[in-house]
C-alpha positions as CSV (number, residue, x, y, z in Angstrom):
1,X,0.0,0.0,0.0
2,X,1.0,3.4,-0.5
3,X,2.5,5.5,2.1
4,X,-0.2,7.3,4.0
5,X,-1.7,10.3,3.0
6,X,-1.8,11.1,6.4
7,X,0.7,12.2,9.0
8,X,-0.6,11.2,12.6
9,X,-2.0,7.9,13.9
10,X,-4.8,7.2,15.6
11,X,-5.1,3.8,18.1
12,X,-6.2,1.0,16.3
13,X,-9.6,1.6,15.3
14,X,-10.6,-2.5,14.1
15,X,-9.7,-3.4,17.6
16,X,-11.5,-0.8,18.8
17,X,-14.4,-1.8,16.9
18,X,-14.5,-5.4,17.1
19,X,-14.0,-4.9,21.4
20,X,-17.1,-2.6,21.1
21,X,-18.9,-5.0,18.8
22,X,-18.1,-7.8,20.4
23,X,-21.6,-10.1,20.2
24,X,-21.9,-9.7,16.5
25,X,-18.1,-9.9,16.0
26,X,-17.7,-13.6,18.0
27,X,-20.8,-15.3,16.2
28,X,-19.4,-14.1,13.1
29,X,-15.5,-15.4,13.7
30,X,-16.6,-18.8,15.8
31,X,-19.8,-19.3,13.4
32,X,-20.0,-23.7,13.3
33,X,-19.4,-22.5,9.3
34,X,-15.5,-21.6,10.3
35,X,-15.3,-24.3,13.1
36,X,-16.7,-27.1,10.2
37,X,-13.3,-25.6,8.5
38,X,-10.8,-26.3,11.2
39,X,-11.6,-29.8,11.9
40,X,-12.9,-31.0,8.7
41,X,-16.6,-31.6,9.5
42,X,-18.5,-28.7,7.3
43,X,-20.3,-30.8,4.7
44,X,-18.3,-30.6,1.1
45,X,-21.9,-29.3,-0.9
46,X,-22.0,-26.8,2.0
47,X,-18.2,-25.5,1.1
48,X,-18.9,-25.9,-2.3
49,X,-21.7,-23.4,-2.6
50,X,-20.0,-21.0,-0.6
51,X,-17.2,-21.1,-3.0
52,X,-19.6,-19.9,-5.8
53,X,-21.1,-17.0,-3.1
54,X,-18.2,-15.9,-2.5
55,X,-17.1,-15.8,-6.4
56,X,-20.0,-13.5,-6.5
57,X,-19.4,-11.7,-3.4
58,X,-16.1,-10.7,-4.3
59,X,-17.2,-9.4,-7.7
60,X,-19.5,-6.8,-5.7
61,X,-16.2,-6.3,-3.4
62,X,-14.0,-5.3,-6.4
63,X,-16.7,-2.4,-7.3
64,X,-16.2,-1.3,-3.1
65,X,-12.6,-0.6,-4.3
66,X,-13.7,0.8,-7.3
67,X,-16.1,3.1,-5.6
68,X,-13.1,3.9,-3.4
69,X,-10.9,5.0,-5.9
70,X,-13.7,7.4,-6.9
71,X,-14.3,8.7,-2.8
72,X,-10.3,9.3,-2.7
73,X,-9.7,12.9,-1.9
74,X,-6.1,13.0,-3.5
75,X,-3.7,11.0,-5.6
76,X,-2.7,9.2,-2.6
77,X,-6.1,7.7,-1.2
78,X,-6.7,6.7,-5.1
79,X,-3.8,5.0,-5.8
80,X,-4.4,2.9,-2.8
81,X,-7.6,2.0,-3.7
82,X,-6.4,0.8,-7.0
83,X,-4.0,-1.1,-5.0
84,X,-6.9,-3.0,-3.5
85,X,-8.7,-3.3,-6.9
86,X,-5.9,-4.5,-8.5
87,X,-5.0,-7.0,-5.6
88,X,-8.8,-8.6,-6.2
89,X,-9.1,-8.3,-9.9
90,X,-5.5,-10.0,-10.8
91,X,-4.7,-12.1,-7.6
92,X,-7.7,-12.8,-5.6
93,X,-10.4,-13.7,-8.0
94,X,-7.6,-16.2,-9.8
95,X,-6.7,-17.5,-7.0
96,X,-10.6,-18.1,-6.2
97,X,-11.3,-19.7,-9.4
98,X,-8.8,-22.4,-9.2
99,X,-9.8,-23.1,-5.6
100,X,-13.2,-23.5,-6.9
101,X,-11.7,-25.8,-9.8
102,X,-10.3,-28.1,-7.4
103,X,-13.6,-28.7,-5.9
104,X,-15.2,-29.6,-9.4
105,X,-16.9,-25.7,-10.0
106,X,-15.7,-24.4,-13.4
107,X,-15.4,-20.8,-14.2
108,X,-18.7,-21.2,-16.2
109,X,-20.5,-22.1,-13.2
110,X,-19.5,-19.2,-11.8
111,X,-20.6,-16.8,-14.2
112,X,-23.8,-18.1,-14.0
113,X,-24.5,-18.9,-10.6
114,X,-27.5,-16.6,-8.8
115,X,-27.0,-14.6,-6.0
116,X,-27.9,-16.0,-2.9
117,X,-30.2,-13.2,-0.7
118,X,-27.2,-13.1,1.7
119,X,-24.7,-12.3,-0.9
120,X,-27.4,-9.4,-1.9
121,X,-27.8,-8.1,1.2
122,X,-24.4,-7.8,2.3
123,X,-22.9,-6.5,-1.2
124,X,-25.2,-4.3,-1.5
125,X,-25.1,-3.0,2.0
126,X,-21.0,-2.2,1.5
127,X,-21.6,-0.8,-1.4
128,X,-24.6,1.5,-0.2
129,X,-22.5,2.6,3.0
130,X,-19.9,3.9,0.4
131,X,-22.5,5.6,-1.5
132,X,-23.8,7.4,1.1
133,X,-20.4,7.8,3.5
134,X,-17.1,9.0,2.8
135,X,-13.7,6.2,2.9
136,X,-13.9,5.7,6.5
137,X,-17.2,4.7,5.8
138,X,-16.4,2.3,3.1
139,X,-13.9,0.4,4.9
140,X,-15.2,0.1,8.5
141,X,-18.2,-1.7,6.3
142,X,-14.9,-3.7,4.3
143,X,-13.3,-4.3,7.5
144,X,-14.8,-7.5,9.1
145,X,-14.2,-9.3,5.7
146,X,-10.8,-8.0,4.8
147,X,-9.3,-8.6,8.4
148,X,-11.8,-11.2,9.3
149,X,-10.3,-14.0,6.8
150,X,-7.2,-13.1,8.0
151,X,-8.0,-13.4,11.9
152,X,-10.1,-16.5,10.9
153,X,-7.1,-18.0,8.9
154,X,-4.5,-17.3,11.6
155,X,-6.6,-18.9,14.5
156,X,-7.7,-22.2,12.6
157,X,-4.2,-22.5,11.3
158,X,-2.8,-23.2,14.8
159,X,-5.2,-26.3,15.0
160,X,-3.6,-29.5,14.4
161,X,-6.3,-30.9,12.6
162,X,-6.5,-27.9,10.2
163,X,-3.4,-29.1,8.3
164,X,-3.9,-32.4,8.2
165,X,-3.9,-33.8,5.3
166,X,-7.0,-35.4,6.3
167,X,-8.9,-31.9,6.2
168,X,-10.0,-31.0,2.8
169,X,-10.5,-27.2,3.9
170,X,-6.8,-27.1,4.6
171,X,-5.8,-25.3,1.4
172,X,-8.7,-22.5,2.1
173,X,-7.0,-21.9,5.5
174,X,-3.4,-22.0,4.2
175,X,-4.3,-19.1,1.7
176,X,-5.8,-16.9,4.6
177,X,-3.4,-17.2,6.8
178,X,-0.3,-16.9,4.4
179,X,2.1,-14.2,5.1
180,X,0.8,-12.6,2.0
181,X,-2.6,-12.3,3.5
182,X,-1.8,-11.1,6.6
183,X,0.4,-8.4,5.3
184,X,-3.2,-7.3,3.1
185,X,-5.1,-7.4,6.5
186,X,-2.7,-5.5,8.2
187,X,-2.4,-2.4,5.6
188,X,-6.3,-3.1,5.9
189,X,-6.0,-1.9,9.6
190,X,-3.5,0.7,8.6
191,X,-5.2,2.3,6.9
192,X,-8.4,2.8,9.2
193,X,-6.0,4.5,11.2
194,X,-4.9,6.7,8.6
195,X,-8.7,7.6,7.6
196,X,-9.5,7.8,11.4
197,X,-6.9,10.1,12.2
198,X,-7.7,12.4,9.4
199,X,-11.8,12.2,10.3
200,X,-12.6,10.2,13.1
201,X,-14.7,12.4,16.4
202,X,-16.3,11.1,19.4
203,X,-19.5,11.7,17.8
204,X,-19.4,9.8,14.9
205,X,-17.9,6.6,16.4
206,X,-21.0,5.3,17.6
207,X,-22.5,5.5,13.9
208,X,-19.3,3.4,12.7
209,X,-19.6,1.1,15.2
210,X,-22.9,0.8,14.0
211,X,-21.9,-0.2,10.4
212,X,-19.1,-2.7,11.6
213,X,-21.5,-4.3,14.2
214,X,-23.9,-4.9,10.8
215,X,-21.3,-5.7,8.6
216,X,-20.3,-8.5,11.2
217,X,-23.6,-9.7,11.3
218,X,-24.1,-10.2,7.4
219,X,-20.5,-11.9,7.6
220,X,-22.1,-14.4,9.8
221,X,-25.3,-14.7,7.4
222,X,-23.1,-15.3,4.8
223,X,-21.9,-18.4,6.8
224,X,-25.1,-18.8,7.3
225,X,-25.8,-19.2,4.1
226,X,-23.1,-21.2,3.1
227,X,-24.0,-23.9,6.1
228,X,-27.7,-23.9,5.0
229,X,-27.3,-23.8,1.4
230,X,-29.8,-21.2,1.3
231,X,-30.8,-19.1,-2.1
């Protein structure tokens, strides 16, 4: 990421936020979705169509950045949306597709899979907090996903039974909770900080914790969805 367009640093504000939004935050992060991960139990058609909802999902998360770019203020804020954009366009949603491949989805299926009302709901609420918010906005509504995997990753990759060979989820955790991953979550938190710093008041936290606490909770749909197989 870019060096930050601003000078000073605010505490962390996702720690902040996920202390203060602490109910929504746990079911989303120990959901039975991301504990069927770690030891192997989540039924395969349940993974499987959450593969193709998240294909989707991170179509809509791509336009986020997009929208981003467009919020930035100066060339710095743009460029490191673009950053992000290109991070999802040309890494993420390749790296997605061949995951999806090795579980027997093919690109075409992907294309023309149907949203599930999950995926709707919590696209389109990202992408509506953007319209109607500034950057900090935008990514205290990104935040539970981009720094979620990442926490999610790192905690089931300390379980024994997550890399065994045995679990076929493995792979899914390996890629969240790769160096490279972390390194994106942790610009991810950066950069709250750097937004905070520059806009962040007493009097507007409560409405951002409000957007993270639902955020968290249409994460845990999502799981939700994915456990359920729900349209």
């Amino acid at each position: 990421m870019p060096t930050s367009p601003h000078a000073d640093h605010s505490p962390d504000l996702f720690d902040r936020l996920a202390r203060d939004g602490a109910v929504e935050w746990a079911r989303y992060v120990d959901h039975p979705f991301v504990h069927g991960m770690g030891d192997g139990s989540l039924p395969e058609a349940a993974f499987r169509h959450y593969l193709v909802q998240d294909y989707l999902f991170l179509t809509h998360f791509a336009r986020a950045y997009a929208l981003a770019i467009y919020k930035g203020r100066n060339l710095a804020e743009m460029r490191a949306a673009l950053t992000g954009l290109k991070a999802i366009l040309d890494v993420e949603m390749d790296l997605h597709v061949g995951l999806c491949a090795g579980w027997g989805v093919a690109p075409e299926e992907l294309e023309r899979a149907p949203e599930a009302k999950a995926t709707m709901a919590y696209t389109r609420y990202v992408l509506e907090t953007g319209l109607r918010g500034d950057l900090l906005d935008l990514h205290v509504a990104l935040a539970p996903c981009v720094i979620g995997y990442a926490e999610i990753g790192k905690t089931l990759a300390a379980r024994a039974d997550a890399q065994a060979a045995s679990n076929p989820y493995r792979v899914w955790i390996a890629e969240y909770s790769s160096d490279a991953y972390q390194a994106v979550a942790t610009a991810a938190r950066q950069n709250l900080d750097w937004l905070a710093a520059d806009s962040l008041t007493a009097s507007r936290y409560p409405r951002l914790l409000t957007i993270f606490q639902q955020a968290s909770r249409l994460e845990a749909d999502f799981w939700d969805m994915g456990l359920t197989q729900a349209d």
